[in-house]
N, C-alpha and C positions, 0 to 999 in steps of 0.2 A: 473422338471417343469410340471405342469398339461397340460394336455389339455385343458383347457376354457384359461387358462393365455395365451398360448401359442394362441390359435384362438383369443383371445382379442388382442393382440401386432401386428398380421398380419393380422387385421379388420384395428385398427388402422393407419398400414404403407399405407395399400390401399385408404386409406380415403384421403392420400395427393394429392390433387390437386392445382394446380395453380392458381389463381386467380388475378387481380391485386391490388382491394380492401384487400389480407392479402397475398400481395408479401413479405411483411420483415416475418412474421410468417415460409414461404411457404422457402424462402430463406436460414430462420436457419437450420429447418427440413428436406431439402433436401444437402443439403451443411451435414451434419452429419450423414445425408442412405449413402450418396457414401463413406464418409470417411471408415465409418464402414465395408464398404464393401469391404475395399482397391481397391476404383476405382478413386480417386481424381486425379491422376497423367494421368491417360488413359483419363478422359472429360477436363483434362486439353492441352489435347497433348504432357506434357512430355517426355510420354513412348508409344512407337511407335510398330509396328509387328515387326521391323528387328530386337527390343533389348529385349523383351517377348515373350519366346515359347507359355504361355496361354494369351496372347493379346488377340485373338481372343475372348475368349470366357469372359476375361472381358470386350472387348469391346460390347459384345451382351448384356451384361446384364447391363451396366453402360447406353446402351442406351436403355434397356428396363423399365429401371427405370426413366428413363427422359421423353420419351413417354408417359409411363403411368399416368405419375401426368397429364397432359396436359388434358383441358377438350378437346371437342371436335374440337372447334371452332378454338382455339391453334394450337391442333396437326394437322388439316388442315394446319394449314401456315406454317407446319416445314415438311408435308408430300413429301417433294422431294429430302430431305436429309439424307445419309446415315449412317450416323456417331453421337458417342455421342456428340464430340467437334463443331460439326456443326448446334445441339441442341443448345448445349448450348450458342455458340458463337450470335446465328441469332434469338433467342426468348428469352433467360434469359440475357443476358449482355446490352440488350438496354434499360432493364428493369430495371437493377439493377442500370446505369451509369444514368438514370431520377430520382431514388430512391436518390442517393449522390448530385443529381443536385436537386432536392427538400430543402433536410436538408440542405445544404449548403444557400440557400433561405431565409428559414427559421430561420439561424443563425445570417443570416448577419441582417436580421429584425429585430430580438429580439434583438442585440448591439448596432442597431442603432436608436433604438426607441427612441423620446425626449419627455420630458413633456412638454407640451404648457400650458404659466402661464394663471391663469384665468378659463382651463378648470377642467374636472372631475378627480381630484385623484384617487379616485375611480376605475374609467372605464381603468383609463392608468394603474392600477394596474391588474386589469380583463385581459384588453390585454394582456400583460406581461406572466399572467396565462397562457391564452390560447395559446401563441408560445411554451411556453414548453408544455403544451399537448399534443400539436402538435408534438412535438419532440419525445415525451414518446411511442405516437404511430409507429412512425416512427422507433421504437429501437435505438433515441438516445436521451441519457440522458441530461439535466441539472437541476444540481441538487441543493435547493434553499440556498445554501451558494451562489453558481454563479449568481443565480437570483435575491437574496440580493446585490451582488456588480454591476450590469447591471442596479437595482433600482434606486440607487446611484448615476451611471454614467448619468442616463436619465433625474436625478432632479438638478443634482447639479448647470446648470446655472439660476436655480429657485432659489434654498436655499444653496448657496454654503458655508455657514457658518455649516448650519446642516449636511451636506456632509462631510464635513471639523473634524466635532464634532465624529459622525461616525467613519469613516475612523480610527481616533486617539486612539480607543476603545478598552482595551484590558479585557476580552477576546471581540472578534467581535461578534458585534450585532448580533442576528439571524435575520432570516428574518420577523417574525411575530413583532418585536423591532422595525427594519426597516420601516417597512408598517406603524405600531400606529406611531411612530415619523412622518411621513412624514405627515399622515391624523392630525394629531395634528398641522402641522406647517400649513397647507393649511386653516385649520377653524381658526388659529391666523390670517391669512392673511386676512383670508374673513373678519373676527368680527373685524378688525384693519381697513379697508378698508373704505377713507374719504369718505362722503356723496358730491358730485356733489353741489358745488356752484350755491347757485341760480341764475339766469340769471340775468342782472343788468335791471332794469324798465326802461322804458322810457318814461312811463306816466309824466305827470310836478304836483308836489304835488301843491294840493290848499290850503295848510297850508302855506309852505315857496314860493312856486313857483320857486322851482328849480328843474333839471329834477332828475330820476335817486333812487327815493324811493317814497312810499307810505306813506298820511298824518300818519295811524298808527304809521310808522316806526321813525318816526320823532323825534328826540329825546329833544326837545326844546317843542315841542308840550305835551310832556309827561311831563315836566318839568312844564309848563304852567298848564297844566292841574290837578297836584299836588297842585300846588298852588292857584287851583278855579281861575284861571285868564279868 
């Protein structure tokens, strides 16, 4: 291996730092230095001084690697503890257990999202988008077969015959299938959608003099009027 490869790899490992904006990033990266380094078992407390002769000196380095990602601000609030497990326990796990308490959030959102009739298909499908972005960033996947049947589940007390249609489909609709069916069924709704009865009058026609329409509307009047009367 060269020298420049070999200074690029240990630029690179240095450059990890903590951060909580790319905690899942920071979490893969460092979760895979200690393995590498056979220290997973020592920041875990597994393996202890009484059951490893060189404990010692993976404990120095498994916490010298925890330390160092830490920007400054961090490793202030971990500065009074001596141990890698005591790192890791008291600035990475309360970070990680809000990380699973997010996505977990953000799951139950996206399952339980409904479409409300009458509003934007559209937008409820943007939405939909955007939890799994969310998710993507997050390092956790759904991927749009799932977000195809969660589509499904959000409309079906809309269009439960199209749901129904779907569902029964072999092979399964993709998602992009999914989506034009649903925006298809929502512009039938709309361009099906009766016109608002006119209000009834209450004006009294001076044709018949009864209440309730207008002399145009009068159909005797039209009759009359046909016939030059």
């Amino acid at each position: 291996m060269s020298t420049t490869t070999t200074h690029l790899k240990e630029e690179k490992s240095n450059s990890l730092v903590f951060a909580v904006a790319n905690f899942n990033i920071y979490m893969v990266r460092i979760q895979a230095k200690i393995r590498s380094k056979g220290l997973r078992k020592v920041v875990s407390g597994e393996v202890t001084g009484e059951e490893a002769d060189d404990y010692d000196s993976k404990e120095e380095r498994a916490f010298d690697i925890l330390v160092n990602s830490l920007d400054d601000d961090n490793l202030a609030y971990v500065s009074h503890v001596t141990t890698s497990k005591e790192v890791w326990d008291l600035h990475i796990t309360p970070y990680e257990a809000r990380m699973y308490a997010d996505v977990s959030h953000i799951i139950h959102e996206l399952h339980t999202k409904v479409y409300t009739p009458g509003s934007c298909m559209q937008k409820h499908i943007t939405d939909l988008r955007g939890l799994q972005q969310k998710l993507l960033l997050m390092e956790s996947r759904v991927d749009d077969e799932m977000l195809g049947r969660i589509l499904q589940t959000s409309v079906k007390e809309v269009f439960p015959t199209t749901v129904e249609i779907l569902r029964s489909r072999e092979p399964s609709a993709t998602l992009d299938q999914i989506i034009n069916l649903v925006l298809s069924r929502e512009d039938e709704v709309k361009s099906g959608t009766p016109y608002k009865k006119k209000q009834a009058v209450k004006d009294i026609c001076h044709y018949c003099h009864k209440i309730g329409h207008y002399p145009f509307e009068w159909r005797y009047k039209k009759r009359d009027l046909a016939k030059a009367v």
